[in-house]
N, C-alpha and C positions, 0 to 999 in steps of 0.2 A: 504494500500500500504506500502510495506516495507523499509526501509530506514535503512543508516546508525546513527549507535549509537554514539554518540560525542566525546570519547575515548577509547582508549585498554590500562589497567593497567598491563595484564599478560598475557603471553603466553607459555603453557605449549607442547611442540609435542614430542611422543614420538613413538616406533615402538611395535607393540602385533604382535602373532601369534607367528609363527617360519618361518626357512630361505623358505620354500616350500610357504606356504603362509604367507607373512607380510602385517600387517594389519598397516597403518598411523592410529594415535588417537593423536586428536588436541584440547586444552580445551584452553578456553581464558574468561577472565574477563574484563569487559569494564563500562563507566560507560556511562548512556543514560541520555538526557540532560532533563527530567519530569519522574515522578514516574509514572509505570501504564504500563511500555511496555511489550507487549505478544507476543510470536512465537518468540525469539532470536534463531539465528540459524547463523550457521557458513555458509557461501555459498561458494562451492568452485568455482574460476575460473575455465572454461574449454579451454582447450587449444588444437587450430589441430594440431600444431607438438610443440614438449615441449619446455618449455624456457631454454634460454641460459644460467642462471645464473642457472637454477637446483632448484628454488624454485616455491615450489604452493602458490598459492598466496588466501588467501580466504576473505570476506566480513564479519564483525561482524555486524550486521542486527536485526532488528525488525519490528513489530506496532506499530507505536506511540497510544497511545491513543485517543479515538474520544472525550472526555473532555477535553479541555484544564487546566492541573493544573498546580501548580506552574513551574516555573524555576528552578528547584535543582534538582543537577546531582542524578540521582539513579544506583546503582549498578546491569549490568546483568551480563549473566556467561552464556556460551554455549560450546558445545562439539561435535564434527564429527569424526566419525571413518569410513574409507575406504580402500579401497586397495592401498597399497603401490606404486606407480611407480617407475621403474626401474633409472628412471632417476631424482626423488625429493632426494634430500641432506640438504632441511629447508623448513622453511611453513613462508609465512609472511602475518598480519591480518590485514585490515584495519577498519580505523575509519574517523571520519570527521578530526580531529584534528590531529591525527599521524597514525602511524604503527609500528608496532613490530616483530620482526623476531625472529625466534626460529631454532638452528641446529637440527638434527635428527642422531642418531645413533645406528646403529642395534646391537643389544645386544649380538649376536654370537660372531660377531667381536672382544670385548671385549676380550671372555674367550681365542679366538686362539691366540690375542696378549701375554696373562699372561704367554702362554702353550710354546711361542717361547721365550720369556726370559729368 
């Protein structure tokens, strides 16, 4: 059964594809509270009409192990990549202990700003 990881250290979101299809690509680093966890996976909330603040919100997740070994944080790392929605502006990850939020910015945007200067 999967569960949350005990903390989020990093959270990376950023946008792939181009303006026709953009693709969200979310990496995060967390650390889980025993060595041994398998299946890390980002999980995203699903939402029936989108939230108000404009963020997806996703789960940093695992296995715990069925051995119980020590108590020392171990470090995982997961990554999700999916379609964009129209109306995501940041992704935010949680964990047992916090969460972290990351902006998002689509990279066209950029060059049209440089080009209007």
């Amino acid at each position: 059964m999967s569960e949350l990881v005990r903390e989020i250290v990093e959270v990376d979101a950023s946008i792939d594809g181009d303006e026709e299809n953009p693709l969200l690509v979310v990496e995060a680093e967390g650390l889980a509270p025993t060595a041994g966890w398998n299946n890390v996976r980002l999980d995203p909330h699903v939402y029936i009409t989108p939230p108000e603040d404009g963020v997806q919100d996703f789960d940093l997740v695992g296995d715990r192990p069925s051995d119980a070994g020590a108590d020392a944080l171990a470090e995982v790392e997961a990554a999700w990549e999916g379609p964009l929605q129209d109306w995501c502006i940041a992704v935010r990850v949680h964990a047992i202990d916090n969460l972290i939020e990351d902006e998002i910015f689509e990279p066209w945007d950029e060059d049209d700003e440089s080009e209007a200067a």
